[in-house]
KETIVEX-532844 format. One record per atom (N, C-alpha, C): residue in three letters; y, z, x. Coordinates in steps of 0.001 Angstrom, whole numbers, plus 500000, padded with zeros to 6 digits. Last residue first. Layout:
N
ALAYZX
...
# end
This chain:
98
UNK041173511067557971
UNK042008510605558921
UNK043328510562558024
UNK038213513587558227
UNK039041512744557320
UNK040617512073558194
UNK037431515585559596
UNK037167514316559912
UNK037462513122559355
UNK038893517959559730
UNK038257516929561088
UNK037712515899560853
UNK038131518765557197
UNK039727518682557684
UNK039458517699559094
UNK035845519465556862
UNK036166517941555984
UNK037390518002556736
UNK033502520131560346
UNK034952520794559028
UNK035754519434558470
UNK032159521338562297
UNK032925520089562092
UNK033221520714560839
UNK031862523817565135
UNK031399523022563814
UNK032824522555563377
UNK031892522865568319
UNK032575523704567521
UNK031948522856566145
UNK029130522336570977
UNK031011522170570525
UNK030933522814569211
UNK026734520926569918
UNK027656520480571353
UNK028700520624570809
UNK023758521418568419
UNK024932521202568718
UNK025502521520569724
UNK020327520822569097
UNK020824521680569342
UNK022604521046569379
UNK018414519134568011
UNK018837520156567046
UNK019931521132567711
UNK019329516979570044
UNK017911517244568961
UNK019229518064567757
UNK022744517218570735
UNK021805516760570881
UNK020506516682570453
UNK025830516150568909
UNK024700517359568682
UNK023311516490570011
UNK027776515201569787
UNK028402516341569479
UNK027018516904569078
UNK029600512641572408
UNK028496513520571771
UNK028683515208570484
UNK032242510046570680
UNK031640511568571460
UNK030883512045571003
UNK032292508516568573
UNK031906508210569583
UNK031674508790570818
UNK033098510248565848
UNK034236509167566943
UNK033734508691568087
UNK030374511881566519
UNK031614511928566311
UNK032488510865566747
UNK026506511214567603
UNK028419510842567862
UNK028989511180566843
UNK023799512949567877
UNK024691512878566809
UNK026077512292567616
UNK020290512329568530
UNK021762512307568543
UNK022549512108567673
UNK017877512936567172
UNK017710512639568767
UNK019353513671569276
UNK016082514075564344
UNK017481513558564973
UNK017266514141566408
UNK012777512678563697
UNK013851513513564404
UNK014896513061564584
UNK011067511547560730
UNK011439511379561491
UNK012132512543562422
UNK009977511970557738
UNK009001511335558907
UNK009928510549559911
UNK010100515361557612
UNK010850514202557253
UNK010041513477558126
UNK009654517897554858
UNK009274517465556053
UNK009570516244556152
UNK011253520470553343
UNK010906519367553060
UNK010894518723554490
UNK011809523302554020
UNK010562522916553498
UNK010240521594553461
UNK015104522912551529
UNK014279523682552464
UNK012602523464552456
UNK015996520633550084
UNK015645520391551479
UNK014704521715552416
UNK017811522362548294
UNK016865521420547833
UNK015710520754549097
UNK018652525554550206
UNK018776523750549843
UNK017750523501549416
UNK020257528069551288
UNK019276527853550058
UNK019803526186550106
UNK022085529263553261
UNK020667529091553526
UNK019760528136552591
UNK025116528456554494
UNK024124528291553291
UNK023014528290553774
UNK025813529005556909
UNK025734529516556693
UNK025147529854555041
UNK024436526254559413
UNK025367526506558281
UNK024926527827557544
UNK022680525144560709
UNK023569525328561588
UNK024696525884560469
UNK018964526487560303
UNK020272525441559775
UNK021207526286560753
UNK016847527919560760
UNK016970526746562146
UNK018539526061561625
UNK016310529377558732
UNK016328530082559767
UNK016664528962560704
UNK015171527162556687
UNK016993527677556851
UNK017134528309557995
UNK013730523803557651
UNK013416525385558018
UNK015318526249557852
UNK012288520880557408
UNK013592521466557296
UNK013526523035556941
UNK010862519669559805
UNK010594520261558558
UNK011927520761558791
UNK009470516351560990
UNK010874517432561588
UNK010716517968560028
UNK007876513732563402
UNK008317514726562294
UNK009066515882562019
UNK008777511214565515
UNK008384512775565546
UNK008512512929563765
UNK009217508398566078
UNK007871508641566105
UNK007368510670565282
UNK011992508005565157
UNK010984507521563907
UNK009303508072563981
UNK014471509398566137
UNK013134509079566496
UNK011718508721564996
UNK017706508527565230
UNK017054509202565414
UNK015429508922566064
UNK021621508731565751
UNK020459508276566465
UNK018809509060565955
UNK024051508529564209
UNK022790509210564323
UNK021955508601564858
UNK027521508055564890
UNK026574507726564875
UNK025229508571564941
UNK031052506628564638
UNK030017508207564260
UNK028356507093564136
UNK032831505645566019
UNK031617505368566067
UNK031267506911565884
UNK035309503979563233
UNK034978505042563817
UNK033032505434564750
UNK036515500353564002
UNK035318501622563145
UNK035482502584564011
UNK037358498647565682
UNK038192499051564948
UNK037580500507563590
UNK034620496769565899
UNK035740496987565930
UNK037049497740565214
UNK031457498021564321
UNK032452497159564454
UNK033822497186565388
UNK029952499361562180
UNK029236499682563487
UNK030210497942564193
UNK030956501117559272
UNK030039499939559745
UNK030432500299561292
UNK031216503751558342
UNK030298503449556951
UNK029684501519557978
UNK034757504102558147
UNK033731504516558685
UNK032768503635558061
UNK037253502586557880
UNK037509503158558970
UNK035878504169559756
UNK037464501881555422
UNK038516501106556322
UNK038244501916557709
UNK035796503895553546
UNK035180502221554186
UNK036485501027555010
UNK036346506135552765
UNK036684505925553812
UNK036298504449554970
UNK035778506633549680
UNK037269506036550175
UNK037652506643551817
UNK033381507872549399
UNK034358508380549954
UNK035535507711550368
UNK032047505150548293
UNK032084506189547637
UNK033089507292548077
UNK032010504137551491
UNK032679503573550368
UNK033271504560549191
UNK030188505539552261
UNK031756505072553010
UNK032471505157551955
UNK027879505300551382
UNK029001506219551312
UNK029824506792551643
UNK027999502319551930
UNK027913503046550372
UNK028309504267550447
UNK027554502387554622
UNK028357501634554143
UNK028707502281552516
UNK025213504089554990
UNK026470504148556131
UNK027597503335555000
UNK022528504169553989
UNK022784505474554225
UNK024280505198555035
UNK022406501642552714
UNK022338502850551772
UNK022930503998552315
UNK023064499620554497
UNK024010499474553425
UNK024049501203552738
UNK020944500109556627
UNK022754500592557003
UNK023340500579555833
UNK018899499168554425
UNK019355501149555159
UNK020384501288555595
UNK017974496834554514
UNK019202497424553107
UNK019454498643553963
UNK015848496267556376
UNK017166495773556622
UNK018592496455555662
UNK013831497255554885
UNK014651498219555777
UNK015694497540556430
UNK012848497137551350
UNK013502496434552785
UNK014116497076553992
UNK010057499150551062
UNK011720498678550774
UNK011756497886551833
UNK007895500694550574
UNK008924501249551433
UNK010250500537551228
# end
């Protein structure tokens, strides 16, 4: 399985970075944006298109079962999805780039 201490580096900081947005997202700090996923390690969760929030249906992901649930989603530190169900208007690269 890996070190699971490395996971903030893989899934927050690296592609921060990679997106030339590591002054402002990617760590969990002062002065950071708090986008955050909260999820449940106990549930399982299949990735189904009839359930996506996007109008692409076809992913590498369809079908693929995860050994976890998203709980919560922050934006800047406001709620914006709860489980599966979103809160508010879809997000868009123009929203969230600074």
């Amino acid at each position: 399985m890996g070190d699971v201490w490395l996971a903030p580096r893989w899934v927050s900081q690296a592609p921060a970075e990679f997106a030339g947005l590591e002054e402002s997202k990617g760590s969990i700090a002062p002065g950071f944006d708090a986008d955050l996923v909260i999820v449940d390690p106990g549930t399982r969760t299949r990735v189904r298109p009839e359930e996506m929030h996007s109008r692409q249906r076809h992913s590498a992901l369809n079908d693929h079962e995860f050994d976890f649930a998203i709980e919560h989603v922050f934006l800047r530190g406001e709620p914006v999805a709860r489980g599966a169900k979103p809160r508010g208007r879809m997000v868009r690269p123009a929203l969230v780039a600074r």
